[in-house]
N, C-alpha and C positions, 0 to 999 in steps of 0.2 A: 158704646161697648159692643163688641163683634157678638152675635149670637154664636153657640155650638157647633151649626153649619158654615156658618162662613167662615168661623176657623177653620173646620176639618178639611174645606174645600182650599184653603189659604195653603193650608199643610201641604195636603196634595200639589199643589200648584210649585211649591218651594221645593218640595220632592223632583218635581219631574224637571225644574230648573239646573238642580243639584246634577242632574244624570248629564245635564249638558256642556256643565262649566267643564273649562280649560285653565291650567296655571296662565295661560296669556287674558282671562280674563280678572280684574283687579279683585275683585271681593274676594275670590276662589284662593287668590295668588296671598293676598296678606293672611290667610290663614293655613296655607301652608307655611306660610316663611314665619309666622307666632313660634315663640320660644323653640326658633331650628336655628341653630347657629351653625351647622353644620352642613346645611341646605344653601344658606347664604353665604357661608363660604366655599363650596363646590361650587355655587353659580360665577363668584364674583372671580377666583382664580380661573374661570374659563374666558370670562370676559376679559378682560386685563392680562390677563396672560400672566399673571404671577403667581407662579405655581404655587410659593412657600408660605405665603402669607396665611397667617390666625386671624379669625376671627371672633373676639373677643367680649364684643355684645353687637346684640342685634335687637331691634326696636321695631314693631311694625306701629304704623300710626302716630310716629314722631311729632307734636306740635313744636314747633319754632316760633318761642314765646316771647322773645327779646326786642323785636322789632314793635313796642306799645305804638298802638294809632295807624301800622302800618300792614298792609294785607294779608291777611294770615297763611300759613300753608304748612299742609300734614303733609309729612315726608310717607310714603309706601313702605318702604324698609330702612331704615337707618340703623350702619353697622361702623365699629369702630375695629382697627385691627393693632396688632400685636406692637405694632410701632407707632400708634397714634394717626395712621390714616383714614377719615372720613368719606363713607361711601353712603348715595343715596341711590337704590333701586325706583324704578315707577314704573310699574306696566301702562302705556298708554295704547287703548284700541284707536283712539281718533286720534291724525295727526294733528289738531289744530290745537290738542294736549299735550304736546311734545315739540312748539314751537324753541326755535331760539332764543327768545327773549324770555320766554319760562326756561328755559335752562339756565341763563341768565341770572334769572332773578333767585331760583333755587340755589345756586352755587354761592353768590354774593347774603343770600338770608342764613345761609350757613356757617359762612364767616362771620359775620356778626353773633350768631348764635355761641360759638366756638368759642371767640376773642373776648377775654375779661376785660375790665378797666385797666389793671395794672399791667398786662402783658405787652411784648412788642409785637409790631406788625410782624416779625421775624418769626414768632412763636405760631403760628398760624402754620396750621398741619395740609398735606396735601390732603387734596379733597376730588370727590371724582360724582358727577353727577351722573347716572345710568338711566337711560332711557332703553326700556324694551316694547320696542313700537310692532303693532299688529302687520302695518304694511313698507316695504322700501321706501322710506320713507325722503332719500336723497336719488333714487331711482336709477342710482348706477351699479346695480346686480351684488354689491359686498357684503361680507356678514356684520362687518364694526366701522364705524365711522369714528375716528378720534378727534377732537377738536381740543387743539390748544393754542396759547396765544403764539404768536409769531413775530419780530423784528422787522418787517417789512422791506428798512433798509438794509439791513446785513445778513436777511435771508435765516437769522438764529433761535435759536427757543425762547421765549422772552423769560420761561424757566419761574412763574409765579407761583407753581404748585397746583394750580384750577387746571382738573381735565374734564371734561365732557364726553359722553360716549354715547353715541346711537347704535343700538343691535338690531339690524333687521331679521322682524321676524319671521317674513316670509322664507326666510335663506334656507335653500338645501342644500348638505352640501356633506362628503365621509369625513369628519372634521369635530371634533369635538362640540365647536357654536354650532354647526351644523344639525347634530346631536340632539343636543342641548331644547334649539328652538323647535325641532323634531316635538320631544317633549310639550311643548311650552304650547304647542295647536293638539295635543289628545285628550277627549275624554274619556278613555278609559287606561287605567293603568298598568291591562295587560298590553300596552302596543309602546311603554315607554322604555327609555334606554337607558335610565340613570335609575338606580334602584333607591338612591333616597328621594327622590320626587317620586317613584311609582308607589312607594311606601305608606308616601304622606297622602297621596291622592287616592290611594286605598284606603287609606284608612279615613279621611270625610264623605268616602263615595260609600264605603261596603259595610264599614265597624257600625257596629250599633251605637254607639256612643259617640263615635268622631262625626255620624248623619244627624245625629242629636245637635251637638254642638254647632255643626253648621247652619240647621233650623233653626236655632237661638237667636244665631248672628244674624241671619238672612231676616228674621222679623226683628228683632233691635233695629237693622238696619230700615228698615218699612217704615219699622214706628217715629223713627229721627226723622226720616222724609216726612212724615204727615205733620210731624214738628216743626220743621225748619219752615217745610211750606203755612201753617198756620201762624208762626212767626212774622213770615213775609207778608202777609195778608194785614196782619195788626200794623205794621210798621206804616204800611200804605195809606191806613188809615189813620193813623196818628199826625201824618205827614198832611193828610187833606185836614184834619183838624187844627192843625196850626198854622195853615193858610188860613184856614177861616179869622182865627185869631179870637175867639169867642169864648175860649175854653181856657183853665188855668192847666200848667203843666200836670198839677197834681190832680185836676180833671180828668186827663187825656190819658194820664196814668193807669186812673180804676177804671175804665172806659172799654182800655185797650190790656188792662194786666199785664201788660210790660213795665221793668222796671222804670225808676223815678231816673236816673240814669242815662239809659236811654235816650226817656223825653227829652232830658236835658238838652244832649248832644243833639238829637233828632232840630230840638229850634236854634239852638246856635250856629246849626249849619245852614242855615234858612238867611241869620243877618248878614 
């Protein structure tokens, strides 16, 4: 249990982080785009270029839970619009976070997630994976990179509905994206150009209550990591124990207090 001082020193510390962040960094970024539908769709008609489109829910922290057994992944923002098109935002700082085969895999867990048992492939909504990368990330100077499929013989749209989009975020440029990613590198929200991002970064940077709420998040978030990491630590150990082979699962179980479950899988991956 933290004593009095290492929290108040912790506080501090989350404070003076808080003063640094940028919407291009991801913590900062899912907590402005939390119940803004109106932020996510100012973003997403800049990107896309479609001016008219609604936005009609917006999700930050989306788990894509259909895929049982297979890798999991939390979508940044997931929003759905006024005709059924599926949009996933990701701030990524590292490019090796913004691979194409994680675009890949995002856009294909999407469809799955999307597609019931009973529906046809045909009912399958366009869907658009967004990647908002820290650096140019294809290194050829532009602000949107579009990737979609192609006919290679016949030169034509292969027209599946999956688009992909990299926005770099270096990009400057008098232009709305240009604008936009202006934004997307400020920590302070007198220097921004879109008044509902200066709004919302005002209010976790300045409001009393919105600096609360992102201290909350910023140590939830702490606390999951010392979680996940003493998880990892038990797992490891469980795993050398059932090398050894000396232990009953329901041993290894109270041992390690991880579930019965678990163990389970943890030695059936072992035969």
């Amino acid at each position: 249990m933290l004593n009095e001082k290492t929290q108040e020193q912790l506080h501090r510390e989350d404070l003076q982080r808080l003063r640094g962040f940028r919407p291009m960094d991801d913590d900062f970024m899912r907590m402005l785009f939390r119940n803004n539908k109106p932020l996510a769709q100012m973003v997403i008609r800049i990107i896309t270029g479609i001016d008219d489109l609604v936005i009609t829910d917006a999700i930050t922290q989306y788990d894509l839970k259909r895929l049982v057994g297979a890798r999991s992944i939390c979508l940044d923002v997931f929003c759905t619009d006024n005709s059924g098109k599926k949009y996933d935002i990701e701030v990524q700082r590292d490019d090796s976070g913004a691979s194409p085969h994680r675009a890949r895999y995002h856009s294909s867990s999407m469809d799955v997630e999307i597609l019931s048992a009973n529906q046809k492939f045909e009912d399958l909504p366009e869907t658009y994976v967004i990647f908002i990368t820290e650096k140019d990330c294809f290194e050829e100077g532009k602000p949107i990179y579009i990737i979609d499929r192609v006919n290679k013989n016949t030169n034509k749209d292969f027209n599946d509905g999956e688009h992909i989009i990299y926005v770099n975020g270096e990009y400057v440029g008098d232009s709305d994206i240009g604008r936009l990613m202006h934004d997307f590198r400020c920590t302070s929200a007198d220097d921004m150009n879109f008044d509902i991002l200066a709004d919302r970064t005002r209010y976790f940077k300045e409001n009393l209550e919105g600096v609360s709420e992102m201290c909350k998040a910023m140590e939830d978030m702490r606390n999951e990591a010392e979680k996940t990491g003493s998880d990892s630590r038990a797992i490891e150990i469980a795993k050398a124990l059932i090398d050894l082979g000396k232990n009953t699962i329901e041993d290894i179980a109270e041992t390690t207090k991880l579930p019965l479950e678990v163990i389970k899988n943890l030695a059936e991956s072992k035969i």
